[in-house]
PADO-359755 format. One record per residue: residue in one letter; x, y, z of N, C-alpha, C in turn. Coordinates in steps of 0.001 Angstrom, whole numbers, plus 500000, padded with zeros to 6 digits. Each point is the difference from the previous one (the first is absolute). Last residue first. Layout:
BEGIN
AXYZXYZXYZ...
This chain:
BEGIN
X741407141130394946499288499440498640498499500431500414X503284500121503069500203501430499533498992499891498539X500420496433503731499308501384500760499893500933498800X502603496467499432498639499370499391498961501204500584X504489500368500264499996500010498841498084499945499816X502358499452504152499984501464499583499619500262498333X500650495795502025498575500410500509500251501066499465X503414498323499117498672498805498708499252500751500899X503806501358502002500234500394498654498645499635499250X500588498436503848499756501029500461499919500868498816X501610495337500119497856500297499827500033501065500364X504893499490499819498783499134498395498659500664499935X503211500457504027499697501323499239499433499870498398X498775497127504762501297500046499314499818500984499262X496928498157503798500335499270498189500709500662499490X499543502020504405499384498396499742500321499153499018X501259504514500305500782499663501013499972498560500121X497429502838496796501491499380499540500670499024500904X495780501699500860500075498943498530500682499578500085X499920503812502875499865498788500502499610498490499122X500662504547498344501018499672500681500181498741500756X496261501573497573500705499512499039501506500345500794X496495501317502632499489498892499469501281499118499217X499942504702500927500889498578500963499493498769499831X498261503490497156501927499857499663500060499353500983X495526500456499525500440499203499600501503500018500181X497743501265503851499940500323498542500512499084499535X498993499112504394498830501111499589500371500610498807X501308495504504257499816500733498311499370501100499446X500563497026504346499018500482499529500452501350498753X502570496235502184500473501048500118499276501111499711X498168495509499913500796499889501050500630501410500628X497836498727495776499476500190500652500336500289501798X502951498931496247499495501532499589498714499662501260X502027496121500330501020501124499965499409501161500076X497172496184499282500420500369501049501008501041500300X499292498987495681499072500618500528499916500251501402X503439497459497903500179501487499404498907500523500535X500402495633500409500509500363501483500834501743499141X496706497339497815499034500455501134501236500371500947X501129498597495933499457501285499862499179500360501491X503526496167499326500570501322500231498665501311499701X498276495925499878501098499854501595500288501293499777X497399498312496272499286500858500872501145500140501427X501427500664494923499901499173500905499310500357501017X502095502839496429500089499636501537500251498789500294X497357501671496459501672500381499492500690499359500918X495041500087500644500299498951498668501704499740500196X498296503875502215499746498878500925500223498726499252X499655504045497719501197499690501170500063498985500628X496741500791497213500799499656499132501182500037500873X496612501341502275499204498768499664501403499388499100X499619504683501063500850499506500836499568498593499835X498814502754496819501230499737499980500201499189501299X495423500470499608501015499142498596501257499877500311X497831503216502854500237498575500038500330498832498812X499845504910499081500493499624501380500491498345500436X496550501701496966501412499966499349501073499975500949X495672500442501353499808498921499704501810499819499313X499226503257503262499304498990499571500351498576499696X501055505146498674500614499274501379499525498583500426X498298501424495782501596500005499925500513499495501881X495337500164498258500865499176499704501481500161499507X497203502651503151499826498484500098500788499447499049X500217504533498824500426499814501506500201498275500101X497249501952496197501358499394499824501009499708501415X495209501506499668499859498537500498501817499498499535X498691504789500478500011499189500798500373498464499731X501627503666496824499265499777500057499770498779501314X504352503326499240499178498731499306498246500239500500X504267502429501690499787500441498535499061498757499804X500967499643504619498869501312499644500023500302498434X502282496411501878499065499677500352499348500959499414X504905498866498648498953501143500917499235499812499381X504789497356499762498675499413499866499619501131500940X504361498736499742499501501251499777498251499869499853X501871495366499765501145501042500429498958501521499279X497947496430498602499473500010501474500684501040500595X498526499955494725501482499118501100499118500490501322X496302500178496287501100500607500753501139498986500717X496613496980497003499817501367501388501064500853499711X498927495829497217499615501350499521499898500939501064X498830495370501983500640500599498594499623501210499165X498510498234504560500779500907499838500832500191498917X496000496768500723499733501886499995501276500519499818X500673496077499140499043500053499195499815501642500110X501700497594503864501240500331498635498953500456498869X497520498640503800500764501168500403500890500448499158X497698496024499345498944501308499525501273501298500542X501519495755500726499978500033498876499472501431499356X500097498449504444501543500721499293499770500344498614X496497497395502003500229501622500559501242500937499314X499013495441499669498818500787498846500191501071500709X502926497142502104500682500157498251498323501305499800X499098498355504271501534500664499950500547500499498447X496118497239500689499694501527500083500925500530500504X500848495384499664499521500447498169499827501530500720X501791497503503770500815500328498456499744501309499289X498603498500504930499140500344498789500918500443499296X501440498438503973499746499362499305498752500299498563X502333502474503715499142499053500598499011498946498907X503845502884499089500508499185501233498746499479500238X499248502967496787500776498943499340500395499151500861X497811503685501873499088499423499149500861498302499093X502950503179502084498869500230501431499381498641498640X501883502490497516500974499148500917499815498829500855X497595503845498169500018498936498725501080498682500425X499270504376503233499321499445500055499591498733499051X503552503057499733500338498410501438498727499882499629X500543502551496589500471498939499686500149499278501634X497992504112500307499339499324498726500767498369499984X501882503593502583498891499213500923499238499125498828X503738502090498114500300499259501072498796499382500768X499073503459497280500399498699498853500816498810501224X498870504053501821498510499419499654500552498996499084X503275502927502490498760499568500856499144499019499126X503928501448497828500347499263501015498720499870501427X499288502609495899500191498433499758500721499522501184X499827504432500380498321499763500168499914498139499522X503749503007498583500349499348501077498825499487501113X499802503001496447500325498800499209500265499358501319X497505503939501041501384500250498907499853498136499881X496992502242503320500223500555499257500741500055498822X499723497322504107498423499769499389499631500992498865X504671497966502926499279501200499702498697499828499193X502511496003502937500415500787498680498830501421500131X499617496668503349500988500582500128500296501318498819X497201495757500737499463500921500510501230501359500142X499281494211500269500576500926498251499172501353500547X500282496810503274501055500370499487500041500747498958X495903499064502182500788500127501288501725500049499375X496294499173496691500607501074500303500976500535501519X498024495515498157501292500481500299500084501338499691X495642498422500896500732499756500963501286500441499897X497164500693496264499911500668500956500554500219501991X500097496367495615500500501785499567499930501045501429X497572495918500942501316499650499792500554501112499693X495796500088499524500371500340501576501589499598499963X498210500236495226499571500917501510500775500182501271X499501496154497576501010500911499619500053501549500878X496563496637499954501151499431500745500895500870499743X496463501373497641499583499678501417501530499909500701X499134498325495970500593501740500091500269500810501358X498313494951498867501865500522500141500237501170500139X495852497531502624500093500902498547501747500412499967X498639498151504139499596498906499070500171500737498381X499990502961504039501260499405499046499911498633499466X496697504315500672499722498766500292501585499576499245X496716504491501224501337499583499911500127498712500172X496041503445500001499957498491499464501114499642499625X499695504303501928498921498992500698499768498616499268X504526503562500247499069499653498983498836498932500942X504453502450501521498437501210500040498847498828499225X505161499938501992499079499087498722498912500242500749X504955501693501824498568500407499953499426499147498816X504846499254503006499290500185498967498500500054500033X505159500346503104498575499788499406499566500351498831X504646500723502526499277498644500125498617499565499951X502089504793498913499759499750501162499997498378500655X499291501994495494501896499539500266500085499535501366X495547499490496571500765500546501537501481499797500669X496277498699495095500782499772501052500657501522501064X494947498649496984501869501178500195500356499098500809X495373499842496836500667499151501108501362500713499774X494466501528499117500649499498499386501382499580501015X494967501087499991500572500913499360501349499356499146X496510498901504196500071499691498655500398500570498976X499319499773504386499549501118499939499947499989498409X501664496992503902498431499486499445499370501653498936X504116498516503220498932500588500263498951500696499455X504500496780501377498456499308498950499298501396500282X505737499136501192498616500471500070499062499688498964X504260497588501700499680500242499006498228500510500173X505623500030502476498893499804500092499087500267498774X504826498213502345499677500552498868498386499788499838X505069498581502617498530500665500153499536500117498506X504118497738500110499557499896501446498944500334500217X502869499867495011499225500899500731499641498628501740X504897501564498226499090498848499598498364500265500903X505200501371497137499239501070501154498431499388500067X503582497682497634500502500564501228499553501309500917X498126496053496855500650499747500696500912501029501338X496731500185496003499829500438501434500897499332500905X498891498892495326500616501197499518499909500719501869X499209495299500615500756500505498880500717500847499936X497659498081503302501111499058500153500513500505498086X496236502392502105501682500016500587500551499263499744X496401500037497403500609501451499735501059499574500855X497049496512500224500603499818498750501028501427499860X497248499695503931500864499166500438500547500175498625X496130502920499509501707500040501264501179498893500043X495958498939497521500694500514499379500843501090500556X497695497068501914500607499140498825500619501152499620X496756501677502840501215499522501065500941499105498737X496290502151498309501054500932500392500914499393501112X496630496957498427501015500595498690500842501239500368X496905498502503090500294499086500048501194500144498723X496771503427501257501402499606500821500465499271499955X496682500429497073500773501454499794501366499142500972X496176497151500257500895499914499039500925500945499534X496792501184503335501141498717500605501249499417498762X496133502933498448501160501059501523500563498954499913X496293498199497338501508500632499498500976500526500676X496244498104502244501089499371499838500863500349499226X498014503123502790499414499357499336501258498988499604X498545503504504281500815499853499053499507498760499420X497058504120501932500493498645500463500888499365498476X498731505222500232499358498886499993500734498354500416X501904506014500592499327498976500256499258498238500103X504491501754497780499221500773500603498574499460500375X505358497827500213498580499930498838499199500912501331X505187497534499429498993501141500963499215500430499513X504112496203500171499009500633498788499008500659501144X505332498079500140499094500248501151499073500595498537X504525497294500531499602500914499294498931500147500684X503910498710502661499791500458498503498913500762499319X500004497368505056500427501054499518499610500215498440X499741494980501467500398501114501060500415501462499178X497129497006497329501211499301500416500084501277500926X495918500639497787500396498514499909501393499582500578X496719503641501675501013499901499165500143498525499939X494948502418500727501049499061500866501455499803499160X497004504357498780499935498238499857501163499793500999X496843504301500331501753499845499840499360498323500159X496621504539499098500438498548500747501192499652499545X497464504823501430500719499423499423500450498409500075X496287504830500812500733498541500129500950499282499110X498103505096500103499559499416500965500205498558500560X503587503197497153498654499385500102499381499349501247X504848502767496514498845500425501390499011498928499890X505239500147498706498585499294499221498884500044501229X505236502159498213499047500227500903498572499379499867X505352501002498213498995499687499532499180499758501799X504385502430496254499271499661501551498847499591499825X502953500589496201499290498837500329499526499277501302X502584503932497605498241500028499239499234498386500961X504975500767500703499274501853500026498529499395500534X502925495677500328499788501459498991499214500986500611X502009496874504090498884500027498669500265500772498848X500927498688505543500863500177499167499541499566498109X497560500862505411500423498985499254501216500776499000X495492500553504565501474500341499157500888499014499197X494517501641502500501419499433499241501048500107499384X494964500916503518501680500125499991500610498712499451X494701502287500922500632499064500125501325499936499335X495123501564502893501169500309499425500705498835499874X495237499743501480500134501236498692501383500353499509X500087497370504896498893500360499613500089501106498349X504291498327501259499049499734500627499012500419499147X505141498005499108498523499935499481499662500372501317X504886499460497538499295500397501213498555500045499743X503176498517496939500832499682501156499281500533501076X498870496967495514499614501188501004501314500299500951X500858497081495772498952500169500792499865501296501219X501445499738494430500584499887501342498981499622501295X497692501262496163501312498635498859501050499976501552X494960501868501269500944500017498725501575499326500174X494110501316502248501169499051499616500971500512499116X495321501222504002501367500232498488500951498773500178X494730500763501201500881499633500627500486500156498884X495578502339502440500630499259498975501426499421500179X496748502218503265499780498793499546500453499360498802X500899504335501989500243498635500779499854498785499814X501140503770496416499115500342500942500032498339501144X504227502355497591498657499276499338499086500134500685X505480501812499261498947500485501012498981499048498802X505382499148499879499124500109499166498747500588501428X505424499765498293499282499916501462498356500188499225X505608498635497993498417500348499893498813500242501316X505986500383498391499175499877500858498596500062499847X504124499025497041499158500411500469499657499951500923X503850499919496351499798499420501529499028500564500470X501050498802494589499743501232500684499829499467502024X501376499257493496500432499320502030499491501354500783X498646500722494767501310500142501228499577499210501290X496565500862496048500542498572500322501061499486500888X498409503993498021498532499807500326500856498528501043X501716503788496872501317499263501077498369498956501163X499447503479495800500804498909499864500826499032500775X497960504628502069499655499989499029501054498425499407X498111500040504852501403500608499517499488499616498524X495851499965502741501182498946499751500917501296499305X495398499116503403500710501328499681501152498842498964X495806497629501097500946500400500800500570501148499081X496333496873499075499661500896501048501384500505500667X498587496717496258500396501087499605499488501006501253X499724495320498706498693500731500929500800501655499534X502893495806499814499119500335498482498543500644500590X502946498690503096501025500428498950499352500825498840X497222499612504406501295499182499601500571500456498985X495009500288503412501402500340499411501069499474499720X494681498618500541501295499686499583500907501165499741X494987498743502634500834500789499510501575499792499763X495091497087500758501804500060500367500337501231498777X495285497983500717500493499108500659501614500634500283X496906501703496884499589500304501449500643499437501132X502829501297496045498383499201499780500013500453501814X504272502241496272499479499185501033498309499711499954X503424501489496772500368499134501382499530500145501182X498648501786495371500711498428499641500371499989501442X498257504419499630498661498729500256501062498262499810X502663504153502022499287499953498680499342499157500034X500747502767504471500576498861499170499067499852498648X500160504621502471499401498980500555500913499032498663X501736504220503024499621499547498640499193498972500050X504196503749501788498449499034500855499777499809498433X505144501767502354498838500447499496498685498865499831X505150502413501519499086499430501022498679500409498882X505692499432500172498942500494499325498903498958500773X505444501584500865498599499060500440499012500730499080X505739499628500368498971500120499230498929499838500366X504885501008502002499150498558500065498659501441498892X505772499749501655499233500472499888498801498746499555X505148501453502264499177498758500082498450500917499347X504916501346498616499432500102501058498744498943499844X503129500809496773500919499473500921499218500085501423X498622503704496138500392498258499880500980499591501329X497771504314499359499009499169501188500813498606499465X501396504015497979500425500014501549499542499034500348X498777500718495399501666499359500486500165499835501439X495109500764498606501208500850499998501338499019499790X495202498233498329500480499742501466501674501005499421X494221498575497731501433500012499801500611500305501366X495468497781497454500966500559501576500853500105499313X494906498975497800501739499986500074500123500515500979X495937496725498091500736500713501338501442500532499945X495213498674496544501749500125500408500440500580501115X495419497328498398500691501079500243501280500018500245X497790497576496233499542499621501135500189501316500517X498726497612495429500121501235500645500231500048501401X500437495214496388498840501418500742501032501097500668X501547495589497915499343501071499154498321500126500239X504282497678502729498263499656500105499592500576498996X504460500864499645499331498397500639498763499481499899X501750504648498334499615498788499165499797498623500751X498519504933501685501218499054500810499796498618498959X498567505950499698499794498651499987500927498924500121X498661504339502636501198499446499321499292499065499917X498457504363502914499917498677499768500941499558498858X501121502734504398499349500332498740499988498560498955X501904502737505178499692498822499449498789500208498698X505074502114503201498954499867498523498600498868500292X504131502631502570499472498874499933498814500536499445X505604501450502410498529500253499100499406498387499371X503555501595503668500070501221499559498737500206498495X500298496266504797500630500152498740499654501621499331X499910498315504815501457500025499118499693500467498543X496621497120502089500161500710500813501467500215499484X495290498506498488501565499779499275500844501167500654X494745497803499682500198500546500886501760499597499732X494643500429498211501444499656499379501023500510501014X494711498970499571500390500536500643501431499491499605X495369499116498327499721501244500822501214500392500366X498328496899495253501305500577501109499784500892500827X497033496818497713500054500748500409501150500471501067X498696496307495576500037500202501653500229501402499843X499666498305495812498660499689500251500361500010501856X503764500064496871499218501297499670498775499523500946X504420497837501343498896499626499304499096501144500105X505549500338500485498396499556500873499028499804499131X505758500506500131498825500077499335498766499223500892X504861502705500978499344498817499703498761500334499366X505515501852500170498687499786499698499245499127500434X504570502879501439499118498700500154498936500447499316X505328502041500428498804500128499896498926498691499618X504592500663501779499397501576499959498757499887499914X503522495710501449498793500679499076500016501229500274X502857497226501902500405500946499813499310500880499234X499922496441504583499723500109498454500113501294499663X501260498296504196501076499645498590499141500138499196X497823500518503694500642501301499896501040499649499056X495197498176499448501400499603500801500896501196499759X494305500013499540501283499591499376501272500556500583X494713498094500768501090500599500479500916499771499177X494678500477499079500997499425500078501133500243500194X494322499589501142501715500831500287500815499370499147X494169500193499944501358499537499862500634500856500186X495065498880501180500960501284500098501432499079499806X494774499569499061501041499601499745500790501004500618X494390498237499591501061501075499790501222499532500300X495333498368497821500712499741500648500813501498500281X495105496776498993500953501231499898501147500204500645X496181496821498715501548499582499269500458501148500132X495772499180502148500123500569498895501273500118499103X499263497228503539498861499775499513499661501007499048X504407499668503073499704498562498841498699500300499688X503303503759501289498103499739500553499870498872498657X505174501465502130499127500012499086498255499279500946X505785502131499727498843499591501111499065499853498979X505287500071500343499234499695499093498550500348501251X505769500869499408498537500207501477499123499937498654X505369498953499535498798499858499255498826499951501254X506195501040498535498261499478501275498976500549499294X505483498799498654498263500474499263499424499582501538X505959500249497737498985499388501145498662500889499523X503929498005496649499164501290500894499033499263500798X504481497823497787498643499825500015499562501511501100X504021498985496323499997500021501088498224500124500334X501524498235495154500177501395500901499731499338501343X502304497779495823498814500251500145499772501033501310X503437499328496616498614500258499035498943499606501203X504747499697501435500264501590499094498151500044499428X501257495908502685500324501356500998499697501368498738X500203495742497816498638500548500861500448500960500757X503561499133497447499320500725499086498382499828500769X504108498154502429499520501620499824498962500647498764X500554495293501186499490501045500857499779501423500110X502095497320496605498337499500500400499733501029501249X504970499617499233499343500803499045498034499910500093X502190497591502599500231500970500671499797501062498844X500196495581499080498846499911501182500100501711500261X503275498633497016498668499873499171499103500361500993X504255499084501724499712501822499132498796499707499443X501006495811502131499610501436500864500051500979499378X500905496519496930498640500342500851499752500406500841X504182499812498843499583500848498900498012499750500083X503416498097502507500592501056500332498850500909499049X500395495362499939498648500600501417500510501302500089X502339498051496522498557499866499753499190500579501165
């Protein structure tokens, strides 16, 4: 038996070693004029002399100004616009290609271009770069790759930066970070002030609100994001358990992302977790610090969002609200009858709102009916697992089913994925 759960452990591994990639390194020189939201950018990105690419795309946002492409080695480079079904808009295309001679050698990418921010992020009070600001260069479908950054940001003296790592160097107008993030989800929150609540227990979670004096909903924000840290580690967090984790307020009102980084953005000015949706929210949005892995392109987009969907109904059922645990599940099965299987499941032959309720909402049903199959002991010590080994398709997903619960429910999940 222990002979044959080490081949199981070692098969798991290799199928993440084989689906998820090695992380690229990124520096990021940002400078910007917080009073007209203008900015300029000069990204690098280095790629490793083991990588064997020939050729790189990225995509930029039609509305900046590329002054300067700088691809030292390579033998040719395009840039021409392309529509990009993610966003369905037009952006620009950046191609490179690269000789045979230059693989195995250390090469780097920089594009150096300006733009001002779109009106959703930012106010007078805080310029928001981040995931959903759409200010970075991104690898065509890969928006979401692990990326090791370096951010260094230029402001004028009197403003002050923040983002999801803390500083490692600050003077006067400059300021230095580095972290380990998606592509799309360097982030940078320019403003003239910032208030940070007193943490309720040493460390953890920390709330950071743009200008105006904090209110008692803020306190109630932190007071439910520390409940609902402590409810994630001693669960589906047992073995990679959050310690930090910060929750920006900067009031721009748009809408709420998690941050693989250990943060999350809730833009909304009347966010109140006395409201269940509310509560969900920030909950959904906290455990992305695990469900963040899968691809945001192909079917494996359910292991980010039907996962953060159901901890957060979790989240809500532990703190004792039953009935809007069932009236949630309930509406979520409702929408996803009559979906697509989830297995093979593309986002781009459908119509938008089918996305939601297949990854989603049909998502969580099933894993809601797992959790029924289980038991909650063995399903939260299956979630800790896949969260633990941060998961990113389904086929290891359904390796680590087996390894946990046996080759029954690996057989009953693969079935209920294919319906």
């Amino acid at each position: 038996m222990k002979a044959s759960l080490l081949l199981i452990g070692l098969l798991v591994a290799l199928v993440i070693a084989q689906t998820c990639q090695a992380t690229p390194v990124v520096e990021v020189q940002l400078q910007l004029e917080p009073k007209t939201h203008a900015f300029t950018c000069r990204y690098t990105w280095w790629i490793a002399p083991t990588d064997t690419t020939t050729s790189i795309a990225f995509n930029l946002n039609r509305r900046y100004h590329l002054a300067r492409l700088q691809t030292p080695g390579a033998d040719q480079q395009r840039v021409l616009p392309r529509y990009y079904p993610y966003f369905a808009d037009t952006l620009q295309r950046i191609a490179i290609h690269y000789p045979k001679a230059r693989i195995g050698k250390a090469r780097q990418i920089t594009l150096t271009y300006s733009g001002t921010l779109a009106k959703s992020y930012y106010t007078e009070q805080v310029n928001v770069f981040s995931a959903h600001s759409g200010w970075l260069p991104m690898r065509a479908y890969h928006e979401y790759d692990v990326v090791d950054y370096t951010l260094r940001v230029r402001a004028p003296a009197a403003y002050k930066v923040r983002s999801t790592s803390p500083g490692l160097r600050h003077r006067s107008g400059q300021w230095t970070f580095r972290g380990i993030t998606s592509a799309i989800e360097i982030t940078a929150l320019v403003a003239s002030q910032f208030n940070q609540l007193p943490p309720v227990a040493s460390g953890g979670m920390q709330v950071v609100k743009v200008g105006g004096v904090a209110t008692q909903d803020d306190a109630a924000l932190l007071q439910q994001a520390e409940a609902i840290r402590a409810f994630y580690n001693r669960t589906l967090g047992r073995q990679d358990s959050i310690t930090h984790f910060t929750i920006f307020l900067p009031g721009t009102n748009t809408d709420a992302f998690g941050l693989l980084d250990n943060a999350t953005i809730i833009t909304y000015t009347d966010f109140d977790v006395k409201k269940p949706d509310d509560l969900l929210i920030l909950a959904h949005e906290i455990s992305h610090k695990w469900w963040s892995w899968g691809s945001i392109h192909n079917e494996n987009d359910w292991l980010n969002e039907a996962f953060a969907t159901y901890s957060s109904l979790l989240y809500l059922q532990a703190s004792g609200d039953t009935a809007t645990y069932r009236t949630r599940l309930a509406q979520l099965a409702q929408s996803a009858a009559g979906t697509p299987a989830i297995l093979g499941f593309n986002r781009y032959q459908y119509e938008p709102t089918m996305y939601r309720r297949v990854i989603y909402n049909k998502g969580t049903v099933v894993l809601a009916a797992l959790h029924a199959r289980l038991g909650s002991a063995k399903y939260f010590d299956l979630l800790a697992t896949v969260a633990g080994r941060k998961i990113c398709t389904t086929k290891a997903l359904l390796a680590t089913v087996e390894e946990v619960a046996g080759s029954n429910t690996r057989a009953w999940l693969l079935a209920e994925l294919s319906q």
